[in-house]
Backbone as JSON Lines, residues from 0, in Angstrom:
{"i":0,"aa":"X","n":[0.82,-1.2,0.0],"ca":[0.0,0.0,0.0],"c":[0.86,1.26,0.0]}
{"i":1,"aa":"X","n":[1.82,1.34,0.84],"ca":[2.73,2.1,0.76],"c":[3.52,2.96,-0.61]}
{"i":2,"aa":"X","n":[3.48,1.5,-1.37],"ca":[4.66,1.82,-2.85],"c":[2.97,2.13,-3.53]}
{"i":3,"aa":"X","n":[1.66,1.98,-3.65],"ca":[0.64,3.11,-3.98],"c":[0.42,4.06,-3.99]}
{"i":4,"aa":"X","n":[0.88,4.72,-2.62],"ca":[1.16,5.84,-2.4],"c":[1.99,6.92,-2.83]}
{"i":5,"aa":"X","n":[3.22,6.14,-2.87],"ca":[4.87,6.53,-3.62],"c":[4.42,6.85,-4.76]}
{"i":6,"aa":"X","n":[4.22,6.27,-5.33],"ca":[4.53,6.33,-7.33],"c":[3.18,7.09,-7.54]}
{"i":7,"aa":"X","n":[2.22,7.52,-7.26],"ca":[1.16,8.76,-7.42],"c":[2.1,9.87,-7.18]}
{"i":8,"aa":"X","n":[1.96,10.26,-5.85],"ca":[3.14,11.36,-5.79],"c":[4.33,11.69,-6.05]}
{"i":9,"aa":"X","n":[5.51,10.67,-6.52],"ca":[6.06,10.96,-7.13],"c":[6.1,11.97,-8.85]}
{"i":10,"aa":"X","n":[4.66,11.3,-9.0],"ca":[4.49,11.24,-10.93],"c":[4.09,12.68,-10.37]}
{"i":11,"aa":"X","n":[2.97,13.51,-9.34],"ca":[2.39,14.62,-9.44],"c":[3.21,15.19,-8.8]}
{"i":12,"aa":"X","n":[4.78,15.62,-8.49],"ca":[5.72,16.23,-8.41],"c":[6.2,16.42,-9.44]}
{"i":13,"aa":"X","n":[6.66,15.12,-10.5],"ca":[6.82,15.51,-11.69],"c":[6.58,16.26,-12.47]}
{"i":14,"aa":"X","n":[5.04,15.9,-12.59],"ca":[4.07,16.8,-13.47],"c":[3.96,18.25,-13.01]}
{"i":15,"aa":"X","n":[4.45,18.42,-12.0],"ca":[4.21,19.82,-11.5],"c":[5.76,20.76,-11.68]}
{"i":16,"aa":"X","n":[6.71,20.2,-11.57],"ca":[8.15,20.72,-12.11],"c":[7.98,20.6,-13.86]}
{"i":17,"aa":"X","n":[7.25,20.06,-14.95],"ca":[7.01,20.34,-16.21],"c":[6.11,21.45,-16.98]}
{"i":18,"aa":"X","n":[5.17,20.98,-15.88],"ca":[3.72,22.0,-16.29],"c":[4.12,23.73,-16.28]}
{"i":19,"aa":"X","n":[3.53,23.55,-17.35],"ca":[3.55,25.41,-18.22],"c":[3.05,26.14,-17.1]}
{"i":20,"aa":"X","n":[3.36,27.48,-17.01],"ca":[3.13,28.4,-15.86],"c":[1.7,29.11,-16.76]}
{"i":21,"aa":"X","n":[0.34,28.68,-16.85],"ca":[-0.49,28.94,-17.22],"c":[-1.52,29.38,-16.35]}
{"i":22,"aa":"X","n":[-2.61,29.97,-16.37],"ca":[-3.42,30.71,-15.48],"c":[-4.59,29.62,-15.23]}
{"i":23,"aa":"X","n":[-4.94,29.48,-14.48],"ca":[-6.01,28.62,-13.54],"c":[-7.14,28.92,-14.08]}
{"i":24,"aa":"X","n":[-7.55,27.75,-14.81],"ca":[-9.17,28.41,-15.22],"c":[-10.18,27.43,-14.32]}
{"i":25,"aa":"X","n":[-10.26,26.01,-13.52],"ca":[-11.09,26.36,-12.81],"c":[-10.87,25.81,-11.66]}
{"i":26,"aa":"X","n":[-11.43,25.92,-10.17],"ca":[-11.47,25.82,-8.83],"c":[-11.97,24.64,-8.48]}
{"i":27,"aa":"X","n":[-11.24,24.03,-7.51],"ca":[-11.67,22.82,-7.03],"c":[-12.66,22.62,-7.17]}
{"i":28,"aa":"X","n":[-13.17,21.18,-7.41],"ca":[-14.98,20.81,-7.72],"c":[-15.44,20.4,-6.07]}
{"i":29,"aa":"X","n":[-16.08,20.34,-6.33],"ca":[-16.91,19.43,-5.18],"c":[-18.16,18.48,-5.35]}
{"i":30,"aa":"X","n":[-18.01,18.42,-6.84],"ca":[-19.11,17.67,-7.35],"c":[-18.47,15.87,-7.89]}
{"i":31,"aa":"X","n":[-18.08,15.32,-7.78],"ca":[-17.32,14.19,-7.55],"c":[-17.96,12.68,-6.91]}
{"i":32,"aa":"X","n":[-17.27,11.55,-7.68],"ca":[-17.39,10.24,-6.73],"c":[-16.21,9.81,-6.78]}
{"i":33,"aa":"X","n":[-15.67,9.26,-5.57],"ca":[-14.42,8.91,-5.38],"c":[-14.24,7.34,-4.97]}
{"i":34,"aa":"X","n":[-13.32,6.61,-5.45],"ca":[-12.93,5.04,-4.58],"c":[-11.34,5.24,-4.34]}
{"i":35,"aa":"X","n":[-11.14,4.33,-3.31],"ca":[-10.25,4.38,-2.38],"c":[-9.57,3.12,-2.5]}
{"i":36,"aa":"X","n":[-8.22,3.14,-2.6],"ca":[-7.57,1.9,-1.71],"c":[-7.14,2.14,-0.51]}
{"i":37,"aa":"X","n":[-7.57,1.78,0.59],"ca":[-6.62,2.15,1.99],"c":[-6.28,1.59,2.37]}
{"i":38,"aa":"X","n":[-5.88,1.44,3.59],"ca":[-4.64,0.23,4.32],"c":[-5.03,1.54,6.07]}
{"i":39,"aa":"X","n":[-5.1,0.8,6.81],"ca":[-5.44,2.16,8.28],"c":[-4.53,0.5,9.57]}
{"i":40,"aa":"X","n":[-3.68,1.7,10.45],"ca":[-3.06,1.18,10.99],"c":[-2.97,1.61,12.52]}
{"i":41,"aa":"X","n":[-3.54,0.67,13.44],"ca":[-3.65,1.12,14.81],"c":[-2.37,1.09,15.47]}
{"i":42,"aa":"X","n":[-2.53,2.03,17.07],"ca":[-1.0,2.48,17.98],"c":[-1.32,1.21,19.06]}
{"i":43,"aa":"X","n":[-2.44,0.98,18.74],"ca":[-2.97,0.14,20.24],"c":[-3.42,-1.39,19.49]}
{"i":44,"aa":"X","n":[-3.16,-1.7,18.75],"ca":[-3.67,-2.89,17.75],"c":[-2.5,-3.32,16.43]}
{"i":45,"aa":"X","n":[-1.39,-3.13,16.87],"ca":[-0.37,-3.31,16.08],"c":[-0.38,-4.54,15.49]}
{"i":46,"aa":"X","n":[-0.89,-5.62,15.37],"ca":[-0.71,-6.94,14.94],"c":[-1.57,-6.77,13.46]}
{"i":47,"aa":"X","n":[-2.86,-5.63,13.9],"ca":[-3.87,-5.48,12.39],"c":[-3.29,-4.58,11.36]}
{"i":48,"aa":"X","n":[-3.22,-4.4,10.32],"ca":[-3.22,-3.48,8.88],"c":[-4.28,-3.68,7.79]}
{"i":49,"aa":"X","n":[-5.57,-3.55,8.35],"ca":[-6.54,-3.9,7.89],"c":[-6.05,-2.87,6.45]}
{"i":50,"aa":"X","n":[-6.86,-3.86,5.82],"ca":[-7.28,-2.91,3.94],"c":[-8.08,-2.92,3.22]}
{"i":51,"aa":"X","n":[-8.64,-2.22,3.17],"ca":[-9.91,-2.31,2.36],"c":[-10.07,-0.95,0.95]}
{"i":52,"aa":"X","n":[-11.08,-0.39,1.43],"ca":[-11.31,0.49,-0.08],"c":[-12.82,1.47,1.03]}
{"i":53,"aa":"X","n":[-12.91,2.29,0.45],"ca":[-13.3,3.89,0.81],"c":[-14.17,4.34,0.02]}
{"i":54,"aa":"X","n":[-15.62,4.48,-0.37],"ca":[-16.0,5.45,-1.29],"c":[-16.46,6.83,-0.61]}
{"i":55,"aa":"X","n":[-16.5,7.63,-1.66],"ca":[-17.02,8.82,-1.12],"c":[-17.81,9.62,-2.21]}
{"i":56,"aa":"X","n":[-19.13,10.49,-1.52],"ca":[-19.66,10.96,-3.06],"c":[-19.69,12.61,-2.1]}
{"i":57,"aa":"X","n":[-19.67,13.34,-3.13],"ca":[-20.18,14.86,-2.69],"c":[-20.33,15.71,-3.98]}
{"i":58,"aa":"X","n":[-21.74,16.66,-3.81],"ca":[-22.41,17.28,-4.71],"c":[-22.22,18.86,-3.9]}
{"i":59,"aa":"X","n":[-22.06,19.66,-4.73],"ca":[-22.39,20.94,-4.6],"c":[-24.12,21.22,-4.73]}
{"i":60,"aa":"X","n":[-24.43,22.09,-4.16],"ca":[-25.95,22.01,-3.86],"c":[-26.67,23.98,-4.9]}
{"i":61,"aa":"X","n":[-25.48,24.55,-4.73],"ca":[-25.32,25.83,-4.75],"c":[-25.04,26.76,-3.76]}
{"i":62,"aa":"X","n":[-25.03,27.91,-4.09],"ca":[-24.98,29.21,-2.58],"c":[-23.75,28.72,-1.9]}
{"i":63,"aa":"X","n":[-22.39,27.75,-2.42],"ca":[-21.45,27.89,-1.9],"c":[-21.92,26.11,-0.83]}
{"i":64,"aa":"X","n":[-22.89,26.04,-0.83],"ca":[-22.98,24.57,0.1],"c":[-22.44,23.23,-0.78]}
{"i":65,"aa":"X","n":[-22.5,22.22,0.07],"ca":[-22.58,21.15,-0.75],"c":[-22.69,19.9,0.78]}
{"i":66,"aa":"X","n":[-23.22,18.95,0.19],"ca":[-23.03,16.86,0.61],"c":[-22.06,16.9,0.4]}
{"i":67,"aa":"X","n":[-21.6,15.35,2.0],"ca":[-20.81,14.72,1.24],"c":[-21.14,13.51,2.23]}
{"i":68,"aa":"X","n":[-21.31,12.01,1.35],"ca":[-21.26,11.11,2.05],"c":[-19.87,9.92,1.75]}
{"i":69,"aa":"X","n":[-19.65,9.37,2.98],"ca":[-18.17,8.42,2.97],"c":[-18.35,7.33,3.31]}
{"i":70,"aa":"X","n":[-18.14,6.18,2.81],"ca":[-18.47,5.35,3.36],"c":[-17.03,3.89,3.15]}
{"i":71,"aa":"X","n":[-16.39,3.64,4.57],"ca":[-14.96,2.75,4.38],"c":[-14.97,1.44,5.14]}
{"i":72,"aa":"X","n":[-14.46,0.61,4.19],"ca":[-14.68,-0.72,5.0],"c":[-12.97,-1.87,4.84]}
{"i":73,"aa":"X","n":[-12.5,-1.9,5.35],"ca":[-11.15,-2.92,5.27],"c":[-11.2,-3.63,6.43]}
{"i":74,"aa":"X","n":[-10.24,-5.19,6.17],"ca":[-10.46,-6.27,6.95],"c":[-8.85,-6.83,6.71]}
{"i":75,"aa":"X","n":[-8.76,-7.25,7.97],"ca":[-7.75,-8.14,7.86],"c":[-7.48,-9.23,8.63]}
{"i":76,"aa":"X","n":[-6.44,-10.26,8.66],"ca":[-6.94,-11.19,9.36],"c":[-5.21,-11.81,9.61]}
{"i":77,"aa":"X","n":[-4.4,-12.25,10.82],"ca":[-3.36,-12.57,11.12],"c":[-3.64,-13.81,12.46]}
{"i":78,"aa":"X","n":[-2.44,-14.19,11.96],"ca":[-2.96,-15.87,13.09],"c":[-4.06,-16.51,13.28]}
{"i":79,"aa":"X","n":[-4.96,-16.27,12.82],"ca":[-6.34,-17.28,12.37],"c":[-7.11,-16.04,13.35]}
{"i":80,"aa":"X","n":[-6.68,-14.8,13.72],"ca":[-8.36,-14.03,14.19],"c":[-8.18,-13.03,12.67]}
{"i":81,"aa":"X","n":[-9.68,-12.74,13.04],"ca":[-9.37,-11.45,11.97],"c":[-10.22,-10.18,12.51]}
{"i":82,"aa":"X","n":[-10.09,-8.96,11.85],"ca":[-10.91,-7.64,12.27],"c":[-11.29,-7.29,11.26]}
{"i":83,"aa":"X","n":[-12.18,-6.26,11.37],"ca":[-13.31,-5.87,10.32],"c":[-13.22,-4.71,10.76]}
{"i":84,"aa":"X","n":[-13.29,-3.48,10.12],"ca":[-13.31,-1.89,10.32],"c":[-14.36,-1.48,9.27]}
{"i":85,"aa":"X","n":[-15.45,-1.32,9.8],"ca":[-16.34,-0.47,9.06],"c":[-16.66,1.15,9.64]}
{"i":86,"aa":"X","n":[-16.67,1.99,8.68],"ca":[-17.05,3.5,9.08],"c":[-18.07,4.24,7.99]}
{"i":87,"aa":"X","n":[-18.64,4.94,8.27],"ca":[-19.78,6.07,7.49],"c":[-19.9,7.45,8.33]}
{"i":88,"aa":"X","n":[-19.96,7.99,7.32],"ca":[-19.61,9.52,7.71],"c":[-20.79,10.35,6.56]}
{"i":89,"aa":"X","n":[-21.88,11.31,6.82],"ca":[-22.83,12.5,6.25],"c":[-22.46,13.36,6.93]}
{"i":90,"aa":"X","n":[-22.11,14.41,6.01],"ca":[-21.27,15.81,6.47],"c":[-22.45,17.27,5.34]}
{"i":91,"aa":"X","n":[-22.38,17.92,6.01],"ca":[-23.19,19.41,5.04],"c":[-21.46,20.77,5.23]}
{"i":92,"aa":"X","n":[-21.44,21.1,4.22],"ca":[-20.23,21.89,4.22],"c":[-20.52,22.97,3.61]}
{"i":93,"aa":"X","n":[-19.94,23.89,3.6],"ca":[-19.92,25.84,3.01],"c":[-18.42,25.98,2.77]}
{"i":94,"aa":"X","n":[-18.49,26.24,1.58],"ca":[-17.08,26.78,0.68],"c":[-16.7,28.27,0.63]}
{"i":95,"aa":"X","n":[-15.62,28.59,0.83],"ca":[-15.23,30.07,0.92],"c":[-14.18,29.73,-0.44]}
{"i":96,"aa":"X","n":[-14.34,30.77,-1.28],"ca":[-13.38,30.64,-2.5],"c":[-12.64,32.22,-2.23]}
{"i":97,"aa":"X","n":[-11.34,31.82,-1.91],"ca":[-10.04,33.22,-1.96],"c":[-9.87,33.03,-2.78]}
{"i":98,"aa":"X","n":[-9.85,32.81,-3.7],"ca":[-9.47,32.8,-5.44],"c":[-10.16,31.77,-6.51]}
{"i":99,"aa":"X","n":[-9.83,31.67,-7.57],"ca":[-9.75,31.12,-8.42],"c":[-9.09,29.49,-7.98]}
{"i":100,"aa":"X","n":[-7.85,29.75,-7.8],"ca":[-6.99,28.28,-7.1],"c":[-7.3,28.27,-6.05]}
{"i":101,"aa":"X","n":[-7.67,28.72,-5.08],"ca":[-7.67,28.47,-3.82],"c":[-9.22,28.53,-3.19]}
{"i":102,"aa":"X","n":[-9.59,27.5,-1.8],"ca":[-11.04,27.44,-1.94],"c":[-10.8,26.8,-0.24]}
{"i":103,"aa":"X","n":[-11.6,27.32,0.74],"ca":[-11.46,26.84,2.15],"c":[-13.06,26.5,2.32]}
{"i":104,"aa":"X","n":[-13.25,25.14,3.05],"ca":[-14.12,24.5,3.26],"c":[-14.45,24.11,4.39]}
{"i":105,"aa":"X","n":[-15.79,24.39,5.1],"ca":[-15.89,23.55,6.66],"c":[-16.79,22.72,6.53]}
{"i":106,"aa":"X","n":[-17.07,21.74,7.24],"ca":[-18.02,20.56,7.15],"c":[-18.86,20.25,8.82]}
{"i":107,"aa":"X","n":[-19.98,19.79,8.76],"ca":[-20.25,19.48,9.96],"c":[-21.03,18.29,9.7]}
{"i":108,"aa":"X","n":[-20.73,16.95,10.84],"ca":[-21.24,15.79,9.95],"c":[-21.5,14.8,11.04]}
{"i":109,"aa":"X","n":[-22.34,13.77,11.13],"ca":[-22.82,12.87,11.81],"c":[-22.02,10.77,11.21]}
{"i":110,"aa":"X","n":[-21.24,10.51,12.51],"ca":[-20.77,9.23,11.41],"c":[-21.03,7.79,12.52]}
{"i":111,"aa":"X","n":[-20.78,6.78,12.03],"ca":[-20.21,5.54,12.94],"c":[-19.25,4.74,12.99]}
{"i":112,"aa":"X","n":[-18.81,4.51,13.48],"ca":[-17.94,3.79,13.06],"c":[-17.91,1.73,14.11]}
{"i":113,"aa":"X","n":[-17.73,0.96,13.5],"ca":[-17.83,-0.35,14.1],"c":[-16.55,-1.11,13.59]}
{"i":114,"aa":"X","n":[-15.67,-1.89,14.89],"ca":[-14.43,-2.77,14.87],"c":[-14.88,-4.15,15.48]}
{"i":115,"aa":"X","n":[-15.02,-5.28,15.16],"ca":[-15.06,-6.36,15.17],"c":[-14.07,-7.33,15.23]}
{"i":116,"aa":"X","n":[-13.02,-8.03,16.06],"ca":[-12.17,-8.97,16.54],"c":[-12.95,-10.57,16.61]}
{"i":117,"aa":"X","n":[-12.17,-11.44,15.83],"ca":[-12.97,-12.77,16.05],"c":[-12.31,-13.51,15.41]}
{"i":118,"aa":"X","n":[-12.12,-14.88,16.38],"ca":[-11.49,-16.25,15.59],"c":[-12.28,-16.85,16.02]}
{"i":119,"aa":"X","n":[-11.94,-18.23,16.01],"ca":[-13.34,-19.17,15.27],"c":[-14.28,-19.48,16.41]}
{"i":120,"aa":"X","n":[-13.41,-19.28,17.69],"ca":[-14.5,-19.62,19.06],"c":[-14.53,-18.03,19.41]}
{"i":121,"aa":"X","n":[-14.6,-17.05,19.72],"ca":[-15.05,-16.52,20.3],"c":[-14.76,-14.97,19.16]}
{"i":122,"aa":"X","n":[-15.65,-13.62,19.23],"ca":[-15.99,-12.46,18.87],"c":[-15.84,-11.36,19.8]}
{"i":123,"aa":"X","n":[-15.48,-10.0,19.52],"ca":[-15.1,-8.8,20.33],"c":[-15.64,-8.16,19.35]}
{"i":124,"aa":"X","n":[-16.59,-7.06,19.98],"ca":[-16.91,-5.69,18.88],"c":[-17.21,-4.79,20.01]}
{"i":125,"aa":"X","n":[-17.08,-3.64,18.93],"ca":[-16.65,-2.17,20.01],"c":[-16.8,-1.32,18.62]}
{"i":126,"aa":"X","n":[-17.94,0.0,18.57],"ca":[-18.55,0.55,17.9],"c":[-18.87,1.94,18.54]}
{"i":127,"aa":"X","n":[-18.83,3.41,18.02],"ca":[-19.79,4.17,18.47],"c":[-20.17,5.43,17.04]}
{"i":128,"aa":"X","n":[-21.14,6.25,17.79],"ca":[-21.58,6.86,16.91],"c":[-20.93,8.38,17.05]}
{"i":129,"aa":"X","n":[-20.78,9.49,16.52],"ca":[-20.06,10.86,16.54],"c":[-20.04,11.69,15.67]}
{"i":130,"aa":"X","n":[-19.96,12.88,16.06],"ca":[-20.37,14.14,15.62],"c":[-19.15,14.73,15.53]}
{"i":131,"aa":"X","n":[-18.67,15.2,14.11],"ca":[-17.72,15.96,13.12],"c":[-17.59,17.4,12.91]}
{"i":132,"aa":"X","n":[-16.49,17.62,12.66],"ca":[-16.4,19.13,12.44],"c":[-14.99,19.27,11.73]}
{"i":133,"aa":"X","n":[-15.16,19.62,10.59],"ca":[-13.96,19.67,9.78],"c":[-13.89,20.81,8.91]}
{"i":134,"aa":"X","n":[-12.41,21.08,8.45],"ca":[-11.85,22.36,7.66],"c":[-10.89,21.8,6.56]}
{"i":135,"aa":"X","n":[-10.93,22.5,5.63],"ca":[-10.11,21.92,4.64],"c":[-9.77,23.05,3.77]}
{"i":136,"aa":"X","n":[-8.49,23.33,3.14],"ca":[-7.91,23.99,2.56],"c":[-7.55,23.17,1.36]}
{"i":137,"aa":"X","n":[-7.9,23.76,0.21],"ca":[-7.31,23.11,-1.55],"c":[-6.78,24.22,-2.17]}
{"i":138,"aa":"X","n":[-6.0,24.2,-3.01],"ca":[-4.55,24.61,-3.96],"c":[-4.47,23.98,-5.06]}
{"i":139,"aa":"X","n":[-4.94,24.86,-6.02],"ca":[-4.61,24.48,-7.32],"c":[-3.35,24.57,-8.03]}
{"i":140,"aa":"X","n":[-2.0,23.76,-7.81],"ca":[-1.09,24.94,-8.55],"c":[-0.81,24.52,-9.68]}
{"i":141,"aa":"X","n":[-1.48,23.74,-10.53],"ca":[-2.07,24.33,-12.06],"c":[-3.24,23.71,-12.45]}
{"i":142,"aa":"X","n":[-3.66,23.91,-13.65],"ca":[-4.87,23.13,-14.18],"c":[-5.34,21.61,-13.48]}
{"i":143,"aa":"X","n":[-4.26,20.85,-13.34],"ca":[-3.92,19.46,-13.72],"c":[-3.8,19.47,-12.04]}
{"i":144,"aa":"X","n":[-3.1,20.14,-11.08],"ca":[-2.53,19.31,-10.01],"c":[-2.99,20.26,-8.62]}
{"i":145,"aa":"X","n":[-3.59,19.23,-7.76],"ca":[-4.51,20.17,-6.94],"c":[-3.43,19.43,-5.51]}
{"i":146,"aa":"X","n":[-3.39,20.21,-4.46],"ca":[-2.5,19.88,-3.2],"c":[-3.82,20.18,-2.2]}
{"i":147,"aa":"X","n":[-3.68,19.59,-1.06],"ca":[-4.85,20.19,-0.09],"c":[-4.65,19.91,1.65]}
{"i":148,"aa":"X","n":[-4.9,19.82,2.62],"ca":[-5.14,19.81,3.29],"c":[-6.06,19.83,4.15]}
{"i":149,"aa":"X","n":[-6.25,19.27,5.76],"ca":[-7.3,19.73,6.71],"c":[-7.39,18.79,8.12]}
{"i":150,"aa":"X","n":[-8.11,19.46,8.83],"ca":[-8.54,19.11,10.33],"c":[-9.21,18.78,10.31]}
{"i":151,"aa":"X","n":[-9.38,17.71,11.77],"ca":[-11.13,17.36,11.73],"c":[-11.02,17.14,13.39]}
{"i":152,"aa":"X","n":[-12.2,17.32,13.84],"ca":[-12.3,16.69,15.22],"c":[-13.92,15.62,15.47]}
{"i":153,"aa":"X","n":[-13.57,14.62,15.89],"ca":[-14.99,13.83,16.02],"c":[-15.04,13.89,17.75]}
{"i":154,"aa":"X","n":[-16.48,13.91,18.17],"ca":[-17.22,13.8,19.03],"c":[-17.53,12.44,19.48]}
{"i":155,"aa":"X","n":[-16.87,11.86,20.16],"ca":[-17.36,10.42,20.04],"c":[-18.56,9.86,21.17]}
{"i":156,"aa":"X","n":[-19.37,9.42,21.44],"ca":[-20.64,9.04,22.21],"c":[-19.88,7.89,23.13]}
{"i":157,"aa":"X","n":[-18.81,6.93,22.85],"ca":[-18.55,6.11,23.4],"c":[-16.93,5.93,23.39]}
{"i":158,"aa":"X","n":[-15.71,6.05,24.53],"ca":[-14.09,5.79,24.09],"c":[-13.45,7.61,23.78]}
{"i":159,"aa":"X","n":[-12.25,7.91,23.14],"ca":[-12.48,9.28,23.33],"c":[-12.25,9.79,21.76]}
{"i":160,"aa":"X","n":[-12.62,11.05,22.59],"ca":[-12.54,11.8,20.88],"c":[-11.71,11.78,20.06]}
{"i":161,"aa":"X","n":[-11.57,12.21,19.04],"ca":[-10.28,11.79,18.19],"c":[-9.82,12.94,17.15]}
{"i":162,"aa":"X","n":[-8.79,13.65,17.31],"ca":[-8.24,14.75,16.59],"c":[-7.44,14.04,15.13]}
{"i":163,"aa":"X","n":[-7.75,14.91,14.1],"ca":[-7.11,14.37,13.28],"c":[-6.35,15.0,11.59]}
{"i":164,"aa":"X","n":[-5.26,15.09,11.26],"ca":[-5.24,16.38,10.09],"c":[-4.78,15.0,8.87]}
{"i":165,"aa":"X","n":[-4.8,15.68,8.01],"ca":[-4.72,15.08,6.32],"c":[-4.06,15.89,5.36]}
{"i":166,"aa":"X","n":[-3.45,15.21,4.91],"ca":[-3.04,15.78,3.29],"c":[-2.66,15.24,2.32]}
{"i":167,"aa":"X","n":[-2.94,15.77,1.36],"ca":[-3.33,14.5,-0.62],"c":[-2.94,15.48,-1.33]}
{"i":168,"aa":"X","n":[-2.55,15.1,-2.38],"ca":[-2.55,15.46,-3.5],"c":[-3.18,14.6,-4.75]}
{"i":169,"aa":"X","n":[-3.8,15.36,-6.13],"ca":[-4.09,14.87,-6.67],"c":[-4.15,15.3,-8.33]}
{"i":170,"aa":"X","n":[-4.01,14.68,-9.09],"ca":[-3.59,15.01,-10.51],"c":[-4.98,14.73,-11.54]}
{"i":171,"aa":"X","n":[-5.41,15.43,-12.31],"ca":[-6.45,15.77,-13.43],"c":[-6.03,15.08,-14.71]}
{"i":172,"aa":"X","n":[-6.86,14.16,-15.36],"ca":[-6.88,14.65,-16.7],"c":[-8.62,14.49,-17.03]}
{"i":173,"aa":"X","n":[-9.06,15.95,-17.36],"ca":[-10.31,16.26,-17.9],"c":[-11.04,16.16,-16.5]}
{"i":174,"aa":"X","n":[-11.73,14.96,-16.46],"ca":[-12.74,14.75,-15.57],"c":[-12.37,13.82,-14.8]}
{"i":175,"aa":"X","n":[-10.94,13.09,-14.88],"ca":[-10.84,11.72,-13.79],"c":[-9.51,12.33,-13.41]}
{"i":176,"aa":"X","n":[-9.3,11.81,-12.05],"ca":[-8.64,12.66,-11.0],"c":[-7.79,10.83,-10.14]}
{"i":177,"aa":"X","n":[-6.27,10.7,-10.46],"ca":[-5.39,10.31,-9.39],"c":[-4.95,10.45,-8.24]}
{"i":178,"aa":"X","n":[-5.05,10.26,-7.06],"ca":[-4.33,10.89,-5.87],"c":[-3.46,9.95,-4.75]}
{"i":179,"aa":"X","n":[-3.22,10.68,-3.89],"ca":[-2.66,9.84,-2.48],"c":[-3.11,10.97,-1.34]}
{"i":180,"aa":"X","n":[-3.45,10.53,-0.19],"ca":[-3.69,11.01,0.82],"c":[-3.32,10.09,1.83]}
{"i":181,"aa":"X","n":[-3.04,10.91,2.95],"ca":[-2.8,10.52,4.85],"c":[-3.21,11.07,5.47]}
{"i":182,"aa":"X","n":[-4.07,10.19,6.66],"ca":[-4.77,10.88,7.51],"c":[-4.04,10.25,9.02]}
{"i":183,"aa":"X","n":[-3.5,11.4,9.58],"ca":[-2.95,11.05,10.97],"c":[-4.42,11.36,11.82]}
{"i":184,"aa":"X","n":[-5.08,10.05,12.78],"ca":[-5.87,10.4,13.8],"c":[-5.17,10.49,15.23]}
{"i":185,"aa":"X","n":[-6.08,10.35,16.58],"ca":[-5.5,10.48,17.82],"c":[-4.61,8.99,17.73]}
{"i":186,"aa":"X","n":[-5.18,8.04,17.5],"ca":[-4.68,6.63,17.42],"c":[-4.91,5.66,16.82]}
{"i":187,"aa":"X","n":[-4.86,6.06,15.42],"ca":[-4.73,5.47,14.18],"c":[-4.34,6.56,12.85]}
{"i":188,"aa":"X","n":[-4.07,5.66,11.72],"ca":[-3.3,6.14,10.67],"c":[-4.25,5.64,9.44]}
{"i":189,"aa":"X","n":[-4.28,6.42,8.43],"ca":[-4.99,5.74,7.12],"c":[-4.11,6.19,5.75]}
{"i":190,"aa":"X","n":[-3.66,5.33,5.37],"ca":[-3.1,5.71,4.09],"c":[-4.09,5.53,2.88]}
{"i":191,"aa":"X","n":[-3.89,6.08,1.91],"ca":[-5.51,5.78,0.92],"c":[-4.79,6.09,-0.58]}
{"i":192,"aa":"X","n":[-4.89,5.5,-2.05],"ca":[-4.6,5.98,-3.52],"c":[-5.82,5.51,-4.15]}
{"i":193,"aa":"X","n":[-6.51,6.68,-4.45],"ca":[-7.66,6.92,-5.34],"c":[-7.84,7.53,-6.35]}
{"i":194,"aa":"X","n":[-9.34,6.84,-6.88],"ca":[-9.25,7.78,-8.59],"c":[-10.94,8.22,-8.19]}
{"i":195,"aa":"X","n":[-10.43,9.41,-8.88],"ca":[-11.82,10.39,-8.66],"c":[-12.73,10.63,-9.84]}
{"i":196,"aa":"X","n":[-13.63,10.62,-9.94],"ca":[-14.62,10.91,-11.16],"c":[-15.36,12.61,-10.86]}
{"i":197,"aa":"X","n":[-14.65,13.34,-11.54],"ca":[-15.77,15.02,-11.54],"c":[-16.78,15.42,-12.3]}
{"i":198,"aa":"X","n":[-17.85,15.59,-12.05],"ca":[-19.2,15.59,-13.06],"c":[-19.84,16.99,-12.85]}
């Protein structure tokens, strides 16, 4: 998962030391469906590297709003137990555009998330539900290659809250979109290389 990660960003460094110094004609979308490869890695569960895959959809609505729903599921399984990581996340967000390239975003969102432990005699699950609040900063620095960032903090109902920042990059051609992103949480990690569809 790792060397997934590598060779995306490598190529959109590339592409970005070639690319013509041309003027930005348009601003991050937010109208998009996205799939994921991830790989998410616990501080307190070191034996798992669950992997799975991530979708995500979000529509602009107008007036600067927009959806977005997420929905991630990876599994893995070592010495005959295995774990299951399922999560879902509905977020409503408002876009501030400082420019043309540049576009700051907050989100406020309702999610769950459920972890499941089990070999063949016996099962462990541990689940809760939480309330989101996130910011995100995107950078166009050209047509083709968008950089971004952001925070998030979840509210958790059950275990504790969880602080968490990100950053991806991702490369254009026309309407389908390459990337890599990392998300450091309080106590866990998600690495993710996806292809994006913009409509």
């Amino acid at each position: 998962m790792y060397k997934l990660l590598i060779a995306p960003t490598c190529f959109l460094a590339a592409s970005a030391v070639f690319a013509a110094d041309k003027p930005i004609n348009n601003a991050p979308s937010y109208d998009f469906a996205q799939v994921s490869l991830v790989q998410t890695e616990f501080a307190d569960i070191d034996m798992f590297t669950p992997k799975g895959f991530e979708f995500k959809a979000s529509k602009e609505f107008g007036m600067n709003f927009f959806g977005e729903a997420t929905y991630f599921m990876a599994d893995d399984k070592t010495q005959g137990v295995n774990m299951d990581v399922d999560r879902w996340k509905v977020a409503l967000g408002y876009i501030h555009h400082f420019s043309n390239r540049t576009v700051l975003d907050g989100k406020i969102g309702y999610g769950e998330i459920d972890i499941k432990i089990n070999d063949s005699d016996n099962a462990v699950s541990a689940g809760t539900e939480y309330f989101t609040g996130e910011a995100n900063i995107r950078h166009m620095i050209t047509n083709n290659l968008e950089i971004y960032g952001g925070l998030e903090w979840q509210k958790w109902d059950e275990g504790s809250d969880q602080k968490a920042y990100k950053l991806g990059t991702q490369y254009f051609w026309d309407s389908i979109a390459v990337g890599g992103e990392y998300t450091k949480f309080s106590d866990s990690e998600v690495f993710a290389a996806f292809v994006r569809y913009s409509f």
